[in-house]
Structure formats: C-alpha cells, structure tokens
N, C-alpha and C positions, 0 to 999 in steps of 0.2 A: 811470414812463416816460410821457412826452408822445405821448399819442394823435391823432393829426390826421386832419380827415375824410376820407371816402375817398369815388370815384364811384364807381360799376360801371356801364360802360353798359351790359353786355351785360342787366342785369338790366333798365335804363330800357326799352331796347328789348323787351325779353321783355315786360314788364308792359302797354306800350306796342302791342304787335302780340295779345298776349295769348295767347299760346304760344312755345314753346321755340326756340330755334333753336340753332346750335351759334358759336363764336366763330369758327373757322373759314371758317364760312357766311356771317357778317358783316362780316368783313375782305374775303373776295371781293368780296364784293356790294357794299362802300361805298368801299374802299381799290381796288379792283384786286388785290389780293394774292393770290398762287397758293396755292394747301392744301400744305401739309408731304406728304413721300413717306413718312412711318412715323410712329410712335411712341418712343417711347421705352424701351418691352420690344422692338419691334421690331431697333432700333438696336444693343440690347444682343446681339441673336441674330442681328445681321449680321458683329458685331464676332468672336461665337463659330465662326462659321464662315470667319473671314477676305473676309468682302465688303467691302471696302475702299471700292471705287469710291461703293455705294449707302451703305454707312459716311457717307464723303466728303459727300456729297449733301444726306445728313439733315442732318448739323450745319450746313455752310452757312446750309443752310434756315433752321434754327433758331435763325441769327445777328438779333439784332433787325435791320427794317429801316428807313429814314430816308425817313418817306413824306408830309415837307415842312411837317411840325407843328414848330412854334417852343415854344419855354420863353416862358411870359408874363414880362413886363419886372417884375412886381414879386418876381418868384426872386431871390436872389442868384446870383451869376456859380459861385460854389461848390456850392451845390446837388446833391445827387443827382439821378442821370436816372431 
C-alpha cells in the first residue's frame, strides 16, 4: 500500500510552543471554532438516557466544518477530502 506523507500540525505547533496543548485549544484560538459539547462516551450516555436534544447538539458539532481552506490546485477534482 502507497504511503503518502502526512503533516500534523498539532504536533508542529506543540514542538514549536514547547508544551502540550489540546486540538481543541488550537482550533479556538487560530480558527474561531467553538469546543464540541461532549465526547464521545458522552454522547453514547445521552443516547442511553434518551437526551435527544444534547444528542442532536453533539453530532452537529461534530459535522466537519468549512472554515475557507481550499484544495490546492495540483489535487485532482476527485481526490478525497
């Protein structure tokens, strides 16, 4: 299987500030992006109780969001996102 390189920024930046931060923290702070309302066991023990609404909330949330970054022009049109 065809390996292709990968970035991480969270790590550029972790190495770069020289301590941890959380992804979360980074998307706030650089994107504007609000922090998710749960987890993921969270969501699972909303679903168990019938929370519906906060249900609802999470996943939303958890919809990627389109925050004005473009595909560079030498992708193909096909390409996974």
């Amino acid at each position: 299987m065809l390996e292709l390189p990968t970035l991480d920024l969270l790590q550029v930046v972790q190495e770069a500030l020289e301590h941890q931060l959380s992804l979360d923290h980074l998307a706030r702070e650089t994107l504007g992006v609000r922090g998710k309302s749960g987890d993921g066991l969270q969501a699972l023990d909303w679903y168990r109780r019938g929370q519906w609404r906060k249900l609802e909330r999470y996943c939303l949330e958890a919809q990627p969001r389109h925050v004005g970054l473009r595909r560079p022009q030498s992708e193909p049109a096909g390409a996974p996102r």
